[in-house]
C-alpha positions as CSV (number, residue, x, y, z in Angstrom):
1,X,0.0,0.0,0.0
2,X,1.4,3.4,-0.6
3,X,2.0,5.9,1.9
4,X,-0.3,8.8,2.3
5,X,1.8,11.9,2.5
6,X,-0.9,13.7,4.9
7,X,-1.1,10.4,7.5
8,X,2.7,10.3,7.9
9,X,2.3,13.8,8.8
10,X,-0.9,13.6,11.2
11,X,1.1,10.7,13.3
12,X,4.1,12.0,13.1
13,X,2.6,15.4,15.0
14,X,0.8,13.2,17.0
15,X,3.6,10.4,18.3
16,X,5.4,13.8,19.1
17,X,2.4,15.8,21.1
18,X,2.4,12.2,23.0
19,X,5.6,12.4,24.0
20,X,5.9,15.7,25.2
21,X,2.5,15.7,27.5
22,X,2.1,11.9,27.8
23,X,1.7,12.8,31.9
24,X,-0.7,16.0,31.1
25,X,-3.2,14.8,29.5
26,X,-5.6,17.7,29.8
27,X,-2.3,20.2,28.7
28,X,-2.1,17.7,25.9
29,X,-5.7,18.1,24.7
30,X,-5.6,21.8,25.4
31,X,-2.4,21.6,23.0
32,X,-4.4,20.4,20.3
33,X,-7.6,22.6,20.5
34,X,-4.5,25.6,20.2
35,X,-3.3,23.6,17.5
36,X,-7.2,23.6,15.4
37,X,-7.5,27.2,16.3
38,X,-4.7,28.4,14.7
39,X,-5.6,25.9,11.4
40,X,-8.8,27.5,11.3
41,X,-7.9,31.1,11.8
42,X,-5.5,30.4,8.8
43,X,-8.0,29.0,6.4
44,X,-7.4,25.8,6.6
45,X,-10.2,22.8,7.2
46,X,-10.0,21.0,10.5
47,X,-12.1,18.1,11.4
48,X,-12.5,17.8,14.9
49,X,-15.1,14.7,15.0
50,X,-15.6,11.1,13.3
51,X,-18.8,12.2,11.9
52,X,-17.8,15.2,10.8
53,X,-15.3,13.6,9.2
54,X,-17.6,11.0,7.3
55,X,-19.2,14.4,6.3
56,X,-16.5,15.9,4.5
57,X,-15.4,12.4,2.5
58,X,-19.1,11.5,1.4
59,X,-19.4,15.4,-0.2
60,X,-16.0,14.7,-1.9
61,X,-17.1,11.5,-2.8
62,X,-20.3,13.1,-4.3
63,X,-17.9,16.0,-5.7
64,X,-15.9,12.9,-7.7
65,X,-19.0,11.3,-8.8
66,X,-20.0,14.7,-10.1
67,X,-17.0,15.5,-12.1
68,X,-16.7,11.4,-13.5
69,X,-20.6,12.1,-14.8
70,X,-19.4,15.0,-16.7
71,X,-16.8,14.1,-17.9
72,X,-18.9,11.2,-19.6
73,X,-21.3,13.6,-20.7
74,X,-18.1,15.4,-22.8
75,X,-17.7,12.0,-25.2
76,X,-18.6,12.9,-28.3
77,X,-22.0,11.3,-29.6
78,X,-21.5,8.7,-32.6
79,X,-24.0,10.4,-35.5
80,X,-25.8,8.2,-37.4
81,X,-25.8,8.0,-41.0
C-alpha cells in the first residue's frame, strides 16, 4: 500500500504531542484545540469529530461522482448516418 503523505504527517505530530505531555493529558488536549484554532484562523479545514469527518469524505465523494458524470457527458455522440 502506498503511503499517504498527509497520515505520515498527522502521526508524526501526534507520536510527538504524546511524547511531550504523555503525563498531562488535559495540557495535551488543550495543545491540540490551540493547535485547530490556529488551522482555522489560517483558512485551513480541520475536522474535529468522526462524523464530521464522514461528512467531508461523502461530499467529496459526491464531488468525484459529479466530475466522472461529466466528464462522460463530454464523449462525443457517434452520429448516425
Amino acid at each position: 500500500m502506498k503511503a499517504d503523505p498527509i497520515l505520515e504527517e498527522v502521526r508524526r505530530i501526534k507520536d510527538e504531542l504524546s511524547r511531550e505531555y504523555a503525563a498531562d493529558l488535559d495540557a495535551y488536549f488543550a495543545k491540540l484545540n490551540e493547535i485547530a484554532d490556529a488551522e482555522e484562523k489560517a483558512g485551513r479545514k480541520v475536522v474535529r469529530s468522526a462524523a464530521e469527518l464522514h461528512q467531508l469524505i461523502a461530499e467529496e465523494e459526491r464531488e468525484r461522482a459529479k466530475q466522472a458524470a461529466l466528464a462522460l457527458n463530454d464523449w462525443p455522440t457517434r452520429e448516425k448516418k
